[in-house]
FITI-733004 format. One record per atom (N, C-alpha, C, O): residue number from 1; chain; x, y, z. Coordinates in nm, 4 decimals, padded with zeros to 6 digits. Example, Ala and Ser with C-alpha at 12.3 -4.5 7.8 and 13.67 -1.06 7.14 Angstrom:
BEGIN
<1; A; <01.3190; -00.5690; 00.7800>>;
<1; A; <01.2300; -00.4500; 00.7800>>;
<1; A; <01.3200; -00.3300; 00.7800>>;
<1; A; <01.4236; -00.3319; 00.8465>>;
<2; A; <01.2850; -00.2250; 00.7080>>;
<2; A; <01.3670; -00.1060; 00.7140>>;
<2; A; <01.2900; 00.0030; 00.7870>>;
<2; A; <01.3409; 00.1138; 00.8039>>;
# end
This chain:
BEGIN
<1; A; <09.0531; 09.1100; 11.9445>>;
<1; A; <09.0747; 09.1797; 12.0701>>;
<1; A; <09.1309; 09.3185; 12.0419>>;
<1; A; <09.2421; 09.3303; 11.9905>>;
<2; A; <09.0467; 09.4370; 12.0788>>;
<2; A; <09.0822; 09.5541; 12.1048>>;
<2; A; <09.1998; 09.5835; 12.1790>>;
<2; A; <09.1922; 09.5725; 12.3014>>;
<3; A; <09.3466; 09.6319; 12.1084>>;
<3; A; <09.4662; 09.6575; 12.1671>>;
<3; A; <09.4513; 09.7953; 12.2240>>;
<3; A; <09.3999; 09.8815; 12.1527>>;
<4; A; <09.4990; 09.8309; 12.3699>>;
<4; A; <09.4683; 09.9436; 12.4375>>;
<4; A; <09.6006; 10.0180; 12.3778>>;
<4; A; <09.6946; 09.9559; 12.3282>>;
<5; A; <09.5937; 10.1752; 12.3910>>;
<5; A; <09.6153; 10.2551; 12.3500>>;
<5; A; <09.7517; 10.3418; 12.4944>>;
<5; A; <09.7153; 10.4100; 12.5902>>;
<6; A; <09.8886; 10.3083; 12.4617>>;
<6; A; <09.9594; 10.3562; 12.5779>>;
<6; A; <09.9421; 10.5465; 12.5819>>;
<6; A; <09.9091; 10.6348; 12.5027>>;
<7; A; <09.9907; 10.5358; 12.7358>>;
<7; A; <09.9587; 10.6442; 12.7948>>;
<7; A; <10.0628; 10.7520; 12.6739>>;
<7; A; <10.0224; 10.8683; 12.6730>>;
<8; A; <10.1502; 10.7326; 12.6057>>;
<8; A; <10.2290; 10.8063; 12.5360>>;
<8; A; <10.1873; 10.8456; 12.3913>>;
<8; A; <10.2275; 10.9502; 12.3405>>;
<9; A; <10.0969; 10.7491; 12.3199>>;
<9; A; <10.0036; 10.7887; 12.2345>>;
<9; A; <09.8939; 10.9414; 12.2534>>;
<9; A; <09.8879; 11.0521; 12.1997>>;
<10; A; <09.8147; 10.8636; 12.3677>>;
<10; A; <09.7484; 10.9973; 12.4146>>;
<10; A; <09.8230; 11.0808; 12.4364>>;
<10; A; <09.7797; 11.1755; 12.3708>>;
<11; A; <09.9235; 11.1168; 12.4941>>;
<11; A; <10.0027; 11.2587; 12.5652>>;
<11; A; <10.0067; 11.2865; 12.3970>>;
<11; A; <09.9297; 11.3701; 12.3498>>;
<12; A; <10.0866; 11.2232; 12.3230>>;
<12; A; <10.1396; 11.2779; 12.1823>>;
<12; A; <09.9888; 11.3182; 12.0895>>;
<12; A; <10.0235; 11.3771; 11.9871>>;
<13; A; <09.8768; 11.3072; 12.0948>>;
<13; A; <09.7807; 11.3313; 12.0190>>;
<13; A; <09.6907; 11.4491; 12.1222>>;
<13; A; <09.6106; 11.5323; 12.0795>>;
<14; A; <09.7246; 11.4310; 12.2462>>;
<14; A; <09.6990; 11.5757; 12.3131>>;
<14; A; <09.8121; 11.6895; 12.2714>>;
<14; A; <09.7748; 11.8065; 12.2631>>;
<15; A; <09.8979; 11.6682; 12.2552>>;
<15; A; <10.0209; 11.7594; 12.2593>>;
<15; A; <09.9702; 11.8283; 12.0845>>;
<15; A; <09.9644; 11.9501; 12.0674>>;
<16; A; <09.9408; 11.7368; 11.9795>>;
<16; A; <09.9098; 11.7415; 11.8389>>;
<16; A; <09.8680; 11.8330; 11.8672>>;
<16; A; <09.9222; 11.9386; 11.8346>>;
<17; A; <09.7214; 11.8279; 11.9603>>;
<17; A; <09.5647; 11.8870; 11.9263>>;
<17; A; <09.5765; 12.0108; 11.9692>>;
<17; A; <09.5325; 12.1106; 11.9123>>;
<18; A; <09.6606; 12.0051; 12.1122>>;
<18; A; <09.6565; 12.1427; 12.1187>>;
<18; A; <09.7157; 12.2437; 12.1077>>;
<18; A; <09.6765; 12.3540; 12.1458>>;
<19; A; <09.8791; 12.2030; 12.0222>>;
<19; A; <09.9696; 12.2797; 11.9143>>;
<19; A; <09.8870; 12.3277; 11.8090>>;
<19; A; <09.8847; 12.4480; 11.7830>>;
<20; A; <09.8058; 12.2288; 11.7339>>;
<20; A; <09.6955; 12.2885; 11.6288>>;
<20; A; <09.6070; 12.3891; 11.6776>>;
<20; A; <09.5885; 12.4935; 11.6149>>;
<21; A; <09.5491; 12.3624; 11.7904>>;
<21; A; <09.4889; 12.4761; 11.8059>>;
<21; A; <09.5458; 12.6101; 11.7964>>;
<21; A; <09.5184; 12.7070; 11.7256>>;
<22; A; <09.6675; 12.5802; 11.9239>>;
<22; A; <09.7035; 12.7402; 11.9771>>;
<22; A; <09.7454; 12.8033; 11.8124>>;
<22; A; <09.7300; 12.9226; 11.7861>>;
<23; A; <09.8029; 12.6966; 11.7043>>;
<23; A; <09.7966; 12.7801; 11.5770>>;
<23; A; <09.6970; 12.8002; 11.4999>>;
<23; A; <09.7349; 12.8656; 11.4027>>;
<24; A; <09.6002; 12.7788; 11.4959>>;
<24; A; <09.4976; 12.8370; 11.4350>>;
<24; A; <09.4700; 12.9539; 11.5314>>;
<24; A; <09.4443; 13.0492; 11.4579>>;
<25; A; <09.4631; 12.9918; 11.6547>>;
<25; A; <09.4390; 13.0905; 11.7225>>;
<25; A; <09.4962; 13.2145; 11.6467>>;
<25; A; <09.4458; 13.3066; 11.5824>>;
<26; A; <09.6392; 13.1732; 11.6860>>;
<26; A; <09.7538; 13.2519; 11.6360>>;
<26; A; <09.7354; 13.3361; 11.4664>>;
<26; A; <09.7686; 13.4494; 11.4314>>;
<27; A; <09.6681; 13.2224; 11.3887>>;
<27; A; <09.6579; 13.2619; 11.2858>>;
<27; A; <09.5421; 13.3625; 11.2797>>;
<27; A; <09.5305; 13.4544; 11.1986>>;
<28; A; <09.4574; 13.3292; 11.3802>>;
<28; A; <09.3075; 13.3796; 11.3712>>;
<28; A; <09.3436; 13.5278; 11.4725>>;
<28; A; <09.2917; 13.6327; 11.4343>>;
<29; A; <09.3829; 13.5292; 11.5289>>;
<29; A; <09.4491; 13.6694; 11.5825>>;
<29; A; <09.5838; 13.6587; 11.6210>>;
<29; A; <09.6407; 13.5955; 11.7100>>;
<30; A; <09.6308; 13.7551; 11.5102>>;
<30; A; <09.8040; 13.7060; 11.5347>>;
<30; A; <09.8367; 13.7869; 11.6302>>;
<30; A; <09.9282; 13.7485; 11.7031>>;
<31; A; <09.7740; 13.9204; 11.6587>>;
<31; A; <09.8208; 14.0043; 11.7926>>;
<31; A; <09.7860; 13.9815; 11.9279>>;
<31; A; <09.7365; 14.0658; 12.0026>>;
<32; A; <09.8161; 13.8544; 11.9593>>;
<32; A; <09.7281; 13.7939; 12.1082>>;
<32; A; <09.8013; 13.8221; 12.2132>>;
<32; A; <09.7785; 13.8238; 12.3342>>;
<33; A; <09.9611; 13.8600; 12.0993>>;
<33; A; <10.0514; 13.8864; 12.2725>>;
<33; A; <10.0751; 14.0237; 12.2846>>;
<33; A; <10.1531; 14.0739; 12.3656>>;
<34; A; <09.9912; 14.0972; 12.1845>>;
<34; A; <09.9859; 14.2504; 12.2334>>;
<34; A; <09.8899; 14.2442; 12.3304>>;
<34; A; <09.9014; 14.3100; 12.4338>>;
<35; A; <09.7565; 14.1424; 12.3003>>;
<35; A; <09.6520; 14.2196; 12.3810>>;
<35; A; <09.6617; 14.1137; 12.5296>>;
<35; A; <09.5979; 14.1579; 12.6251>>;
<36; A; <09.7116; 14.0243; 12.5450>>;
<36; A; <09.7094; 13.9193; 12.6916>>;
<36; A; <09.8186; 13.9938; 12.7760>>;
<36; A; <09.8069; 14.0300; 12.8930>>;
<37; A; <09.9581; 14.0140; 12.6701>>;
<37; A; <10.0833; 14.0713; 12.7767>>;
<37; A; <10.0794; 14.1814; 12.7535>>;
<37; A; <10.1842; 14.1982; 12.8159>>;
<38; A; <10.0553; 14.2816; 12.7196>>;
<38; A; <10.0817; 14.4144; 12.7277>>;
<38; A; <10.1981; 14.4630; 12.6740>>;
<38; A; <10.2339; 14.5720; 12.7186>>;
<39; A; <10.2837; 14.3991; 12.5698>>;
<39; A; <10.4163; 14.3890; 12.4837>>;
<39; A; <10.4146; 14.3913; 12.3512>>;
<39; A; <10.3432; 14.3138; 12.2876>>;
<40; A; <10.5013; 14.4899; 12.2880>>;
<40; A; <10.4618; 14.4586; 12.1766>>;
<40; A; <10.6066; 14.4450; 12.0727>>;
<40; A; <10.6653; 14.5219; 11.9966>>;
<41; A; <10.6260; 14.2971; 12.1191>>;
<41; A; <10.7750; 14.2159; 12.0128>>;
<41; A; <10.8805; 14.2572; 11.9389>>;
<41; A; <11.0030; 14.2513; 11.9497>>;
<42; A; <10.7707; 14.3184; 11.8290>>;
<42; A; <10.8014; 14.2991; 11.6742>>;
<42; A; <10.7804; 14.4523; 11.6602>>;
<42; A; <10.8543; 14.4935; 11.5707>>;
<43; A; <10.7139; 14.5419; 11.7103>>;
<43; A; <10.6480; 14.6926; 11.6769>>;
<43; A; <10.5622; 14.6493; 11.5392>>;
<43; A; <10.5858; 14.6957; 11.4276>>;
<44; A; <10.4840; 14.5753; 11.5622>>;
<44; A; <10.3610; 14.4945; 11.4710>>;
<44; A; <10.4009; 14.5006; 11.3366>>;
<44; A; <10.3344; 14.5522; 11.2468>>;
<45; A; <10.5081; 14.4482; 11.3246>>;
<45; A; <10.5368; 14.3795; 11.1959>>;
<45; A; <10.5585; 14.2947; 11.1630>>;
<45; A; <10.6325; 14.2630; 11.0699>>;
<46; A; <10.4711; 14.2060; 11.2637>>;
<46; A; <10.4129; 14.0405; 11.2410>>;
<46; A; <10.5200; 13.9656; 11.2192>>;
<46; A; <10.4709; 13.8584; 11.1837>>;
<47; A; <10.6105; 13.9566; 11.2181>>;
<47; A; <10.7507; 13.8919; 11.2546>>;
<47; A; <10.7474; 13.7902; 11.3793>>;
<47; A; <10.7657; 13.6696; 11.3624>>;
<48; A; <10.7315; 13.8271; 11.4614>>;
<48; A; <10.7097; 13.7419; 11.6147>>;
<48; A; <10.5962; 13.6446; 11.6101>>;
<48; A; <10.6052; 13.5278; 11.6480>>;
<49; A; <10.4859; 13.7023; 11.5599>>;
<49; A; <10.3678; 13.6151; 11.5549>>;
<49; A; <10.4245; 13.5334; 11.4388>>;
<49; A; <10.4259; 13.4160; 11.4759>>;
<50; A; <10.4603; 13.5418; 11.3448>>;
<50; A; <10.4784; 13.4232; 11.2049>>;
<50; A; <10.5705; 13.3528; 11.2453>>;
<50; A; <10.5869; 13.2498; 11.1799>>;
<51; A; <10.6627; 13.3753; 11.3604>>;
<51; A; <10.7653; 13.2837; 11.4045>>;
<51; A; <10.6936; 13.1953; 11.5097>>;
<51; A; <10.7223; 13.0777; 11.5321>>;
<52; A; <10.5914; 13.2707; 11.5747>>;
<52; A; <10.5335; 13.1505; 11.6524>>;
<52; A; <10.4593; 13.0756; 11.5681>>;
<52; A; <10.4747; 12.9575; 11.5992>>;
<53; A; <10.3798; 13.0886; 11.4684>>;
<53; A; <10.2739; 12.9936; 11.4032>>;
<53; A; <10.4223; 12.9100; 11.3393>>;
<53; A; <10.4222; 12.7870; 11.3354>>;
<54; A; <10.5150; 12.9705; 11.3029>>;
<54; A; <10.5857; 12.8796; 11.2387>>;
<54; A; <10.6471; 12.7232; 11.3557>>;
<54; A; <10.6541; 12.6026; 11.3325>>;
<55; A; <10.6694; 12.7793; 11.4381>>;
<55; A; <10.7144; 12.6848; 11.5917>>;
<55; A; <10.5700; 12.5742; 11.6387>>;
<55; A; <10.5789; 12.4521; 11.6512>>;
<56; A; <10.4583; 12.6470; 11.6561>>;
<56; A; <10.3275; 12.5810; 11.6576>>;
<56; A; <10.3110; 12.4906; 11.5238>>;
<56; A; <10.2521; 12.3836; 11.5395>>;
<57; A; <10.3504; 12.5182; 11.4134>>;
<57; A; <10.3091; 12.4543; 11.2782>>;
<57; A; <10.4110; 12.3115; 11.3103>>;
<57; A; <10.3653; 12.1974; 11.3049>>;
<58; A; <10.5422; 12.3401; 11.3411>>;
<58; A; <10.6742; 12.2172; 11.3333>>;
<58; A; <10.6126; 12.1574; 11.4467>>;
<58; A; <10.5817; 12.0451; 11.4067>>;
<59; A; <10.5772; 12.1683; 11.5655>>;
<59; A; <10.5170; 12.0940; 11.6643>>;
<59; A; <10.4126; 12.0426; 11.6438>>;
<59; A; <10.4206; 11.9207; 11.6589>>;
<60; A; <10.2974; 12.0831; 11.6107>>;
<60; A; <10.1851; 12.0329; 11.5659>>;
<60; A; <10.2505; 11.8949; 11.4579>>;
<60; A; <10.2432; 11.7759; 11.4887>>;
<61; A; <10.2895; 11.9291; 11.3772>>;
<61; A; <10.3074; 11.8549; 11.2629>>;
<61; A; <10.4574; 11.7012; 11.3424>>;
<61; A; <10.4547; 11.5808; 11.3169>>;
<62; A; <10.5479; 11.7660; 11.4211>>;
<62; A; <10.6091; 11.6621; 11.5158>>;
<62; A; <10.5064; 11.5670; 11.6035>>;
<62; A; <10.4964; 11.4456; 11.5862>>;
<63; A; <10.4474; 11.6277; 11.6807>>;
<63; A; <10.3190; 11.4869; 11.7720>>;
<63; A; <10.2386; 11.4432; 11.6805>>;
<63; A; <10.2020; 11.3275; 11.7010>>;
<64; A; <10.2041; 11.4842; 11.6026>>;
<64; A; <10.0827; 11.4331; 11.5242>>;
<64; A; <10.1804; 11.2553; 11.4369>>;
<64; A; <10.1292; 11.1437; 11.4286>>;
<65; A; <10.3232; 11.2969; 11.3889>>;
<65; A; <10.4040; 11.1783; 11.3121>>;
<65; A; <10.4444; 11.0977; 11.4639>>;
<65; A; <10.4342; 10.9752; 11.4692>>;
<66; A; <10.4905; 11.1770; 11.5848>>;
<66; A; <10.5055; 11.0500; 11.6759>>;
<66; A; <10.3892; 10.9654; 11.7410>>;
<66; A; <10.4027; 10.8514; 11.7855>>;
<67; A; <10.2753; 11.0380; 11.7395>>;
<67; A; <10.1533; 10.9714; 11.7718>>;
<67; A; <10.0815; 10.8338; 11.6963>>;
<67; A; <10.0172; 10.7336; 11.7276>>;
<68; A; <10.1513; 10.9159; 11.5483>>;
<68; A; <10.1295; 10.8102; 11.4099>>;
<68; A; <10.1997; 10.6653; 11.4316>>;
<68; A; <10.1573; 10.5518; 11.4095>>;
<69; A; <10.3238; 10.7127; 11.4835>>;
<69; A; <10.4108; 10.5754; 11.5095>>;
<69; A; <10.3837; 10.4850; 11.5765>>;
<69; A; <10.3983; 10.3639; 11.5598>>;
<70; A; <10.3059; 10.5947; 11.7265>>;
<70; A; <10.2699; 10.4846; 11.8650>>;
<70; A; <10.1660; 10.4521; 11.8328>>;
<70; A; <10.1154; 10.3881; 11.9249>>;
<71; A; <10.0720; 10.4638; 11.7118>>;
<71; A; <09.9794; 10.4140; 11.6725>>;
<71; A; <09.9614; 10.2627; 11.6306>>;
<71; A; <09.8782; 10.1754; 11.6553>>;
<72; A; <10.0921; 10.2727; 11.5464>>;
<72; A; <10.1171; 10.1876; 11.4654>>;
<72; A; <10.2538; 10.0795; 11.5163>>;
<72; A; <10.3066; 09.9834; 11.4603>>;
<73; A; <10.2771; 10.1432; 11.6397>>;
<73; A; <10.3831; 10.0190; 11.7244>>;
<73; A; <10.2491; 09.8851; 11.7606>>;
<73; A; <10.1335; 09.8922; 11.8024>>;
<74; A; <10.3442; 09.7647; 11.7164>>;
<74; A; <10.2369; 09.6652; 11.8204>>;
<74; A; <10.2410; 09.6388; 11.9213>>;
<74; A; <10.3345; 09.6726; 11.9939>>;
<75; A; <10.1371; 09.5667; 11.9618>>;
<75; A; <10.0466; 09.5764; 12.1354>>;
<75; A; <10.2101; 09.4967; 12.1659>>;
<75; A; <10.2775; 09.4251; 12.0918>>;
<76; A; <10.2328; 09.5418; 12.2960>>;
<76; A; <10.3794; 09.4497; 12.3537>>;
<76; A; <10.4704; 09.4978; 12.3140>>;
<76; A; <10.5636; 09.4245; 12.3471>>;
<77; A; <10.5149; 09.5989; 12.2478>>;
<77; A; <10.6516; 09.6432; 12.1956>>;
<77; A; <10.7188; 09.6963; 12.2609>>;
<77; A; <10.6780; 09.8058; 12.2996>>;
<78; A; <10.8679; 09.6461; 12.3129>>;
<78; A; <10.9290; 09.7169; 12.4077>>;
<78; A; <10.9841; 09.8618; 12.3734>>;
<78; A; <10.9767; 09.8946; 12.2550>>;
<79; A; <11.0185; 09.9188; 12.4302>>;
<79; A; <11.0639; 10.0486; 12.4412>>;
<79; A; <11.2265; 09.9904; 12.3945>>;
<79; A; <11.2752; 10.0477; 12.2970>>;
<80; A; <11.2923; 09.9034; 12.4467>>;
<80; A; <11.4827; 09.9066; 12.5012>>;
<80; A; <11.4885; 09.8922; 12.3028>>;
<80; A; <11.4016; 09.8797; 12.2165>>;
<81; A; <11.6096; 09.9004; 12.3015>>;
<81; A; <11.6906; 09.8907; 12.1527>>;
<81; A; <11.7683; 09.7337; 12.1822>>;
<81; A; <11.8209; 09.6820; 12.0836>>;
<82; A; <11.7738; 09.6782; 12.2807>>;
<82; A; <11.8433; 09.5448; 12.2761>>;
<82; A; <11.7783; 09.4605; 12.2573>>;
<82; A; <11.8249; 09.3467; 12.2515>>;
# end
């Protein structure tokens, strides 16, 4: 029997997917918040952007290990600590 998959798995492997993305974006044009906001952070010395890929990288890499867990909790496992 196929054990269904809780609603907190998915949120955490959506949350993964699309931390990974927005950092590969980031990486793939690191000046996105010169050209979307009209601001420019750092005076483009990529400082601001490497702090966000760095924040996107720890998040990405956080849902992806709690997703791993709710993966690997079994079917029926309570949430309480008692």
């Amino acid at each position: 029997m196929r054990a269904r998959r809780r609603a907190r798995f998915w949120a955490e492997l959506t949350l993964a997917a699309m931390s990974a993305l927005c950092l590969a974006l980031t990486i793939a044009i690191p000046d996105w918040i010169e050209h979307i906001f009209g601001i420019d952070p750092d005076h483009h010395s990529g400082l601001f952007e490497a702090a966000i890929a760095a924040v996107l990288l720890a998040a990405t890499l956080l849902f992806g290990v709690l997703a791993h867990f709710e993966w690997r909790r079994p079917a029926g496992a309570s949430d309480t600590l008692g």
